[in-house]
N, C-alpha and C positions, 0 to 999 in steps of 0.2 A: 406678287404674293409671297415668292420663298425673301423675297428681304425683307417686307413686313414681319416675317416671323423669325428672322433673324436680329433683327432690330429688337424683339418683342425677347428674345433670349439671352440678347445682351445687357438686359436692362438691370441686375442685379452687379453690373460690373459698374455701373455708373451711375446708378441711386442711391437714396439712405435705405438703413434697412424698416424708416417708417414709410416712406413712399413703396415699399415693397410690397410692406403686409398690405396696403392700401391696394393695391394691383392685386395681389392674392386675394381678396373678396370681390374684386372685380371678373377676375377669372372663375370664379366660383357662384357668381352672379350672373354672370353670362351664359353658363350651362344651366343655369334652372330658368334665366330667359329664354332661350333656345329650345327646352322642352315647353313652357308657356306657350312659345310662339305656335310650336307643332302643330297645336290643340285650336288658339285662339284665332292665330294669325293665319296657318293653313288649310281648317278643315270648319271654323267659325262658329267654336262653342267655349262658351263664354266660364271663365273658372275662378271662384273667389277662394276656394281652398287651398292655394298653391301653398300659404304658411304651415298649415296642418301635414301638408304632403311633405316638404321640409324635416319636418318634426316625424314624421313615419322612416325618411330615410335615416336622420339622427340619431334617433334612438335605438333604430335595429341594429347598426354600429356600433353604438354604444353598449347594449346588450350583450354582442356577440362579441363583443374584444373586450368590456371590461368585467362581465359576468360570467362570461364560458371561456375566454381565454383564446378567441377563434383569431386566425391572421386579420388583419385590415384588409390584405388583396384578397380572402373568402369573402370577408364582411363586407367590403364596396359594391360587388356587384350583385348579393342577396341582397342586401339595403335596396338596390333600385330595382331588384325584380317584386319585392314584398313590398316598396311602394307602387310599382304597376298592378299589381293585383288589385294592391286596395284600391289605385287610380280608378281603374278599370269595374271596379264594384261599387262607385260611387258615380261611374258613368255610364252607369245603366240606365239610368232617369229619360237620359239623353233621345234616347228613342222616341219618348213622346212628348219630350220638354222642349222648349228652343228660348231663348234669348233670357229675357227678364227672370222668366221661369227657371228655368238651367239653372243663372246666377244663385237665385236663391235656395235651390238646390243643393249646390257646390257648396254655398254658404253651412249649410247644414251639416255637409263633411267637415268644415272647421270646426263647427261647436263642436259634434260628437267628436272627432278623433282627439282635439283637446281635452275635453270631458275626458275620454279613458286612461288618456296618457295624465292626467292630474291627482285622478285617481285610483290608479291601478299601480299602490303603492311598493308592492310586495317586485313587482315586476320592476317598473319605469322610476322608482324611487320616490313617483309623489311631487308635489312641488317644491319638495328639493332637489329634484334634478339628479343627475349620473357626473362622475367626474370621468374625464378620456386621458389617453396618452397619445403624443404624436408619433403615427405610422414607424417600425423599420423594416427594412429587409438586408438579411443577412446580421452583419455588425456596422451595418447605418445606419444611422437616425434621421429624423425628417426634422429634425428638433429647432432647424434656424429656418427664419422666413426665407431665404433665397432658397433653400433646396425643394418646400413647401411649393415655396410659387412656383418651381420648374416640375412637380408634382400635378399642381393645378393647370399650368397652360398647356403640359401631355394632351392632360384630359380634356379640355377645352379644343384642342384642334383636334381630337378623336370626335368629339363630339361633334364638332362643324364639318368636318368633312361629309358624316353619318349625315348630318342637316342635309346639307346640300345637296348628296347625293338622290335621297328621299324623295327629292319632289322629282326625282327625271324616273322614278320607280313605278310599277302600276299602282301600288298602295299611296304612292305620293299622286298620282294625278287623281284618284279617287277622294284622297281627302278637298285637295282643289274642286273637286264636283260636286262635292256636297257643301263644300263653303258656298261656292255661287250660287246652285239650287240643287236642291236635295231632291227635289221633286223628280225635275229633269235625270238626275243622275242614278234616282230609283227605276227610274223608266227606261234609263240604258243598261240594265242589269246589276247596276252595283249594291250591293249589300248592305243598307245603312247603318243597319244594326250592327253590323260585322266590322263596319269602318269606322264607326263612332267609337266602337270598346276598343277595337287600335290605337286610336288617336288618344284615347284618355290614359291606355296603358303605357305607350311609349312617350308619353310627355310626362309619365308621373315617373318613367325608369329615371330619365333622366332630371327631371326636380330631386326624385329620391337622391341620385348621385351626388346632385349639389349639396344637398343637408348632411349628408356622409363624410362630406369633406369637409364643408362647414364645423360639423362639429368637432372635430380632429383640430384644426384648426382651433378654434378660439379653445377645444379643450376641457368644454360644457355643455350641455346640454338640458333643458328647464323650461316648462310651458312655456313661461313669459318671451319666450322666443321667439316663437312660431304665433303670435297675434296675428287678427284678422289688419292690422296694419302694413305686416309682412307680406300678405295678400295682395295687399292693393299698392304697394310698392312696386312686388312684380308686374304688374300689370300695368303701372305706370312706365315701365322700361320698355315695355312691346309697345307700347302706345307712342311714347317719347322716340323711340327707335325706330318703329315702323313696323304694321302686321304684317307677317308673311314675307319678313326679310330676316336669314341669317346675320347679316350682316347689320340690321337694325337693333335685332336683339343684342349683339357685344355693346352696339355703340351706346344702346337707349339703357343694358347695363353698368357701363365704366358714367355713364351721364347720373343716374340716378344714386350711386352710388357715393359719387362723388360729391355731387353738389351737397348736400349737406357740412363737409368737413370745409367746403369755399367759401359756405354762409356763415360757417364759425367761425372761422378764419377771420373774415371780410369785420364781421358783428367785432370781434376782439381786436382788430387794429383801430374801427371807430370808437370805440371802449376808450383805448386810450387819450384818447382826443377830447370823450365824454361821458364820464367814469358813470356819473349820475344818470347818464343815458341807458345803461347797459340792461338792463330787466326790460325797459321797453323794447330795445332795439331784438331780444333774445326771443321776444313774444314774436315779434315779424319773422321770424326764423321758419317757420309753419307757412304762415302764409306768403311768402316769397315761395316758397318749395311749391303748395297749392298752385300759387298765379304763374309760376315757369307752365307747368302742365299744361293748364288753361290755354296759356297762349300759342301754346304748339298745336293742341286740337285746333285751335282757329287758325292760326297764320301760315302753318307747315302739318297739315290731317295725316301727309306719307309719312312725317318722321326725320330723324338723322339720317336714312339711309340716302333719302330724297337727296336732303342738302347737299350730301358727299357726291350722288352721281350727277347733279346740277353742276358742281364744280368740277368735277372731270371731263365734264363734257366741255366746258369753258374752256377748259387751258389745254383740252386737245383741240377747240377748235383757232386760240389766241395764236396768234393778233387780227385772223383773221373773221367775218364775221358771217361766213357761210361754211 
């Protein structure tokens, strides 16, 4: 583990600085996977707001350092405490809602909090958006992506270790009982109501964190951001990665992430080959992204985490076959 993370620190000494900023959304992906997973993957309540939630930690960053003049380090950790609030008051439903239900639920926290944030001009700017500056402290700036990304993967291992710890915790085994059966877990004494608004709050602390960095980062902040497709992105990463795996959430993050700029990539070198091709080829762009998904729900249901410990277990057991 401590060389994966030194590996993972050394990587601004041996990248460009576009494979960087590239890594820096990945690192900032992987903590608002990581609070998704909390909710989705840990305790089995289903969230289509996570863009909106995004946009709650955004903007209250945004407010507070470019409206009132507040530090970034006051503003990142209010951003994620006033997105668990609002988490947590949009995860009230939860009590008597479950599954499909929930969903469209949560759905409803995306319209609304887009709704206010669109139109609550005087405040949030409107749909023109907030301009940011990037983070300093002291007489440094956060101003070039290597210092950025070693900003970001701080926080990402703050966050993963907080992950991991969580489920060996009594609130962590609680949300486990009520993933599996709620019923049973009401019946052992646990407090559903009490564990459900937990869950909702410390997954949107940390979605808030990611949006707070997010917007620092690109430096913007604008409804068009925070779409119900940003939603379903994240939710493609816990799914891609695997529910109810720390360790699924970076991967099923750096994978969804990614893949889009592979497919440009991939679409632009056949481009050249088939210039006349190129509109067509850009249209399959979408659905290549769609049919990867697909085929992991059916052929791999655990995720990247699966694969990774499938293959550890391999070549701790190679060359022998017991």
């Amino acid at each position: 583990m401590m060389i994966l993370v030194i590996v993972i620190l050394l990587f601004p000494l041996l990248l460009s600085n576009y494979i960087i900023g590239l890594l820096t959304l990945c690192a900032i992906a992987s903590i608002g996977a990581i609070g998704l997973n909390i909710l989705t993957g840990f305790t089995g309540q289903i969230s289509l707001g996570v863009g909106a939630f995004l946009g709650v930690g955004g903007y209250t960053t945004a407010i507070l350092t470019s409206t009132h003049g507040i530090s970034f380090w006051i503003a990142l950790p209010l951003a994620g405490l006033l997105t668990a609030v609002v988490g947590g008051l949009f995860g009230l439903p939860s009590l008597r809602l479950k599954g499909l239900y929930l969903a469209i639920a949560t759905l409803a926290a995306q319209v609304i909090i887009l709704f206010v944030i669109s139109r609550w001009d005087g405040l949030t700017g409107g749909t023109a958006g907030m301009v940011l500056s990037r983070p300093t402290i002291g007489g440094f700036s956060f101003s070039s992506n290597t210092s950025y990304y070693y900003l970001c993967v701080i926080v990402l291992i703050l966050t993963t270790l907080y992950a991991l710890n969580l489920v060996r915790t009594r609130t962590g085994r609680a949300f486990l009982a009520v993933r599996d059966r709620d019923v049973a877990a009401q019946i052992m004494g646990i407090n559903l109501f009490k564990t459900k608004f937990m869950a909702f709050a410390i997954s949107s602390f940390f979605v808030g964190i990611a949006g707070a960095l997010l917007a620092h980062y690109t430096m913007i902040v604008s409804p068009e951001l925070y779409s119900i497709q940003v939603s379903i992105q994240y939710l493609a990463m816990i799914l891609v990665g695997g529910l109810g795996s720390v360790l699924g959430s970076i991967l099923g993050a750096i994978f969804i992430t990614l893949l889009p700029v592979g497919l440009s990539s991939s679409i632009d070198v056949m481009a050249a080959f088939m210039p006349e091709m190129y509109q067509l080829l850009s249209a399959f762009k979408e659905f290549v992204f769609g049919a990867v998904i697909i085929l992991f729900l059916i052929f791999e249901p655990h995720g990247l985490a699966s694969i990774w410990l499938n293959m550890k277990k391999y070549f701790k057991l190679y060359p022998f076959s017991y």
